[in-house]
C-alpha positions in Angstrom: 32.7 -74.8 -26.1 31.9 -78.6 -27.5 32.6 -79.3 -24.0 30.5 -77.1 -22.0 27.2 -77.7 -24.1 27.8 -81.3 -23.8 27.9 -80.8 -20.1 24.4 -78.3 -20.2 22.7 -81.1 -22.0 23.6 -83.8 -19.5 22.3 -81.7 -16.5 19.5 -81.0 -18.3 18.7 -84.9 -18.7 19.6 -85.2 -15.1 17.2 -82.8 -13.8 13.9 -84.6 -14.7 15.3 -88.0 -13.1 16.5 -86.1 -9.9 13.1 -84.5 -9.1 11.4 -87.7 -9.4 13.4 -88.9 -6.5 12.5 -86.7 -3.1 15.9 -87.7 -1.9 19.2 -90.2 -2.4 21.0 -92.5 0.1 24.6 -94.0 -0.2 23.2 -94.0 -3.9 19.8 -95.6 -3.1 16.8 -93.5 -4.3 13.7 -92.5 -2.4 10.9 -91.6 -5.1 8.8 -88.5 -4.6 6.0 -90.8 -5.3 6.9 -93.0 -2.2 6.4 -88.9 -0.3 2.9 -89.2 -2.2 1.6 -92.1 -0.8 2.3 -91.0 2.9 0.9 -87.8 2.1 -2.8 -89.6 1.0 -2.4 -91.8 4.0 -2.2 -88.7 6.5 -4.7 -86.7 4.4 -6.9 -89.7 4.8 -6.7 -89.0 8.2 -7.2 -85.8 8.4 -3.8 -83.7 8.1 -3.9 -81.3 5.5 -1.1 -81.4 3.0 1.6 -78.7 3.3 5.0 -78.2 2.5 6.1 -79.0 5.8 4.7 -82.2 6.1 5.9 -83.4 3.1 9.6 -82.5 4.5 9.0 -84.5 7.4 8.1 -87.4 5.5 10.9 -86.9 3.5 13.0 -87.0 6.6 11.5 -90.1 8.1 12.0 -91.8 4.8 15.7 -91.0 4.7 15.5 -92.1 8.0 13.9 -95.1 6.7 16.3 -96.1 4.6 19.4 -95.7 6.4 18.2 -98.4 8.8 17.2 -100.7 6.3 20.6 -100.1 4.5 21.9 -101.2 7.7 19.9 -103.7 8.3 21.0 -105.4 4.8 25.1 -105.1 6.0 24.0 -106.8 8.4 22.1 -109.8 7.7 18.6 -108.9 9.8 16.3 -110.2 7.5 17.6 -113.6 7.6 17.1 -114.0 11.0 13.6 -116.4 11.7 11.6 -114.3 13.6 12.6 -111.0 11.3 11.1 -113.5 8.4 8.3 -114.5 10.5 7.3 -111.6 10.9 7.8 -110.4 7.3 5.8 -113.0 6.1 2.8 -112.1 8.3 2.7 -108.5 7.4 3.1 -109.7 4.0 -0.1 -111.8 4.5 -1.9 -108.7 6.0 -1.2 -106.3 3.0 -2.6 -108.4 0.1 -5.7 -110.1 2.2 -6.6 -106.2 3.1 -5.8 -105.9 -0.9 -8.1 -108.6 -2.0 -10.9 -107.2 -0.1 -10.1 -103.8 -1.0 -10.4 -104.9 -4.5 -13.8 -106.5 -4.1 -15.4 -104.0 -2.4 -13.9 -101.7 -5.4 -15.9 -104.0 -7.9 -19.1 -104.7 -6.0 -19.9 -101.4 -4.2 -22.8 -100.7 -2.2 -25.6 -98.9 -4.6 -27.8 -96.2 -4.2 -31.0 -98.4 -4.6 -29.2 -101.2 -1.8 -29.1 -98.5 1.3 -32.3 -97.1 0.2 -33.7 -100.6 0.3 -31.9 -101.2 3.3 -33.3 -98.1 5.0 -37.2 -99.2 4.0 -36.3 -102.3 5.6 -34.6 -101.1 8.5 -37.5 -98.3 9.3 -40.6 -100.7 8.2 -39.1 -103.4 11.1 -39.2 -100.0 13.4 -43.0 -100.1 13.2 -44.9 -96.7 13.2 -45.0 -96.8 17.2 -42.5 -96.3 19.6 -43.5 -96.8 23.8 -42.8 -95.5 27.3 -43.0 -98.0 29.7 -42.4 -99.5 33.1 -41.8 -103.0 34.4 -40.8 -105.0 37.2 -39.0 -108.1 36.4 -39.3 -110.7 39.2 -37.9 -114.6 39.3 -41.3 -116.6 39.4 -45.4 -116.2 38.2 -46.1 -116.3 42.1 -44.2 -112.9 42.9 -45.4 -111.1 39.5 -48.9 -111.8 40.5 -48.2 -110.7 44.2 -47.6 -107.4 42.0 -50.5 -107.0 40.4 -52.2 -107.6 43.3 -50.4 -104.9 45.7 -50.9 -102.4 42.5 -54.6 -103.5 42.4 -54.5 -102.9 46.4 -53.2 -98.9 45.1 -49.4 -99.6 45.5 -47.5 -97.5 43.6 -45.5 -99.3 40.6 -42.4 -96.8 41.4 -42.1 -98.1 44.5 -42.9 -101.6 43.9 -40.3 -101.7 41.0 -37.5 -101.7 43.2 -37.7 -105.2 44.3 -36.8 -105.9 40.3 -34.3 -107.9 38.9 -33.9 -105.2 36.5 -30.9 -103.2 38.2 -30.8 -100.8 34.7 -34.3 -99.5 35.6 -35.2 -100.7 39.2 -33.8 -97.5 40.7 -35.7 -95.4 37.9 -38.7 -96.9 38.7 -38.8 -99.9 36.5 -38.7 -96.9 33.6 -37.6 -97.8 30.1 -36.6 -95.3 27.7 -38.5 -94.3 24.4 -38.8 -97.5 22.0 -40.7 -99.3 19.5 -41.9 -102.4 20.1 -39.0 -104.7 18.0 -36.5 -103.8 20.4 -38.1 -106.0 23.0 -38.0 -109.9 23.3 -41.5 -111.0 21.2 -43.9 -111.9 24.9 -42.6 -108.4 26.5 -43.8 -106.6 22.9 -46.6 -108.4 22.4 -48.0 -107.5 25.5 -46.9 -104.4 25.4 -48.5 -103.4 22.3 -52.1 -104.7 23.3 -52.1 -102.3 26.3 -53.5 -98.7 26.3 -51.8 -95.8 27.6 -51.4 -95.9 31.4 -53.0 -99.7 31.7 -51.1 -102.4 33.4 -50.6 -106.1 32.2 -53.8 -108.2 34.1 -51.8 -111.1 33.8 -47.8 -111.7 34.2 -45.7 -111.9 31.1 -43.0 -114.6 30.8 -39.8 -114.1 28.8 -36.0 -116.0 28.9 -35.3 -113.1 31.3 -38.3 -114.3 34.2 -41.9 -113.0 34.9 -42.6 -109.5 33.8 -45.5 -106.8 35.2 -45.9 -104.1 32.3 -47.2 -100.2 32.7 -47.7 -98.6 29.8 -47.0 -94.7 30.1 -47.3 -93.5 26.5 -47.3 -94.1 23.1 -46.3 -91.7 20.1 -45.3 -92.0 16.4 -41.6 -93.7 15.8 -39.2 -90.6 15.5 -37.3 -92.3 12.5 -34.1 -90.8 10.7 -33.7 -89.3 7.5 -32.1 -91.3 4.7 -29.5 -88.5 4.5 -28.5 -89.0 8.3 -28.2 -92.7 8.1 -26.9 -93.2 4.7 -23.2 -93.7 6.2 -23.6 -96.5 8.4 -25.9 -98.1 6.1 -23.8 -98.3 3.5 -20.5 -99.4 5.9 -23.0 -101.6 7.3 -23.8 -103.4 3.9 -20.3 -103.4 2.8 -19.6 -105.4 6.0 -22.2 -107.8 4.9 -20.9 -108.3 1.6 -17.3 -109.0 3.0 -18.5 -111.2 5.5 -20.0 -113.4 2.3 -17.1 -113.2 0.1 -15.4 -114.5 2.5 -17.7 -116.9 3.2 -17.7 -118.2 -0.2 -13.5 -118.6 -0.7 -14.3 -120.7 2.5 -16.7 -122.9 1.5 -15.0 -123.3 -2.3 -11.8 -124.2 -0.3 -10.2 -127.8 -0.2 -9.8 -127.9 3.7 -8.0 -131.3 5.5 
């Protein structure tokens, strides 16, 4: 009887250690909580936890660890390139640590992505333009243009002799946009024309000699916070990375 309760006692000791373990190999154990983390890794992206993902993990890690049982009998991880590449994978999982960690202790705030978004929709201006141009090589040929459209030449039609092949076949037509997403001559003049006018006078930018139409004007079309919040915030973590890293660079010892 002494016998028996001594034996109920030490599977009952047992139990609690064997279902911390999702499975056992040649005497190795494989954790549950190794099943854990794979489980939030796949969640992460976007498999929904059942019981049947969980046994396929479980099988994969068995899996796992039969090779790498293997590969210990057999001496693999003393071969160069195996420690090579060991050592760069290595490198990979604590640099993606480290910055994992910083971003952890210097999140992006509330008040940063709204200050952000002021920033980013005050540089929008209130305006956003239609227009057309024709983008020629020299001043000679853009005032040729004005000329022929003083003449009544149509600008359509004139516009496909420009260098512009992303809105020569549209009729030198630009899409909907305020005036900072152009090069500072093209907005400028731009912005002093009224709707319908043409520029008198040829505009030079980097990009050659420019005759601008404008079609119309209406108020900039600008994004909720809620809508943008996401990319602003990935946008200033980013930013913050790029200077932490910036920093362990410049405090570095480098020969």
């Amino acid at each position: 009887m002494k016998r028996v309760l001594m034996m109920a006692a030490a599977l009952t000791l047992a139990a609690p250690v064997f279902a911390q373990n999702a499975a056992v190999v040649n005497g190795k154990a494989i954790p549950s909580s190794r099943v854990d983390q794979f489980v939030k890794l796949l969640t992460k992206q976007g498999q929904p936890d059942s019981p049947q993902l969980r046994e396929q993990i479980r099988e994969e890690l068995i899996n796992r660890e039969i090779f790498l049982q293997e590969a210990d009998k057999r001496g693999v991880a003393k071969q160069p390139e195996v420690q090579a590449e060991i050592d760069l994978t290595r490198q990979s999982v604590l640099i993606r640590g480290l910055f994992n960690d910083f971003l952890a202790k210097n999140p992006v705030s509330p008040q940063d992505i709204q200050a952000e978004y002021d920033r980013v929709k005050s540089a929008q201006g209130d305006k956003e333009y239609q227009a057309r141009h024709i983008l020629v090589e020299s001043e000679a040929q853009a005032k040729d243009i004005i000329s022929q459209l003083k003449k009544g030449a149509k600008f359509e039609d004139l516009a496909k002799q420009s260098k512009d092949p992303g809105s020569a076949a549209n009729g030198g037509s630009l899409d909907w946009a305020p005036s900072s997403t152009y090069v500072k001559p093209f907005a400028d003049a731009l912005a002093a024309l009224q709707k319908g006018q043409t520029t008198e006078a040829p505009v030079q930018t980097q990009f050659g000699w420019h005759v601008i139409r404008l079609d119309d004007v209406r108020p900039v079309q600008f994004p909720p916070l809620e809508q943008l919040r996401p990319q602003i915030e990935e946008s200033l973590r980013q930013t913050k990375l790029r200077d932490f890293q910036t920093s362990l660079r410049e405090k570095a010892k480098i020969q």
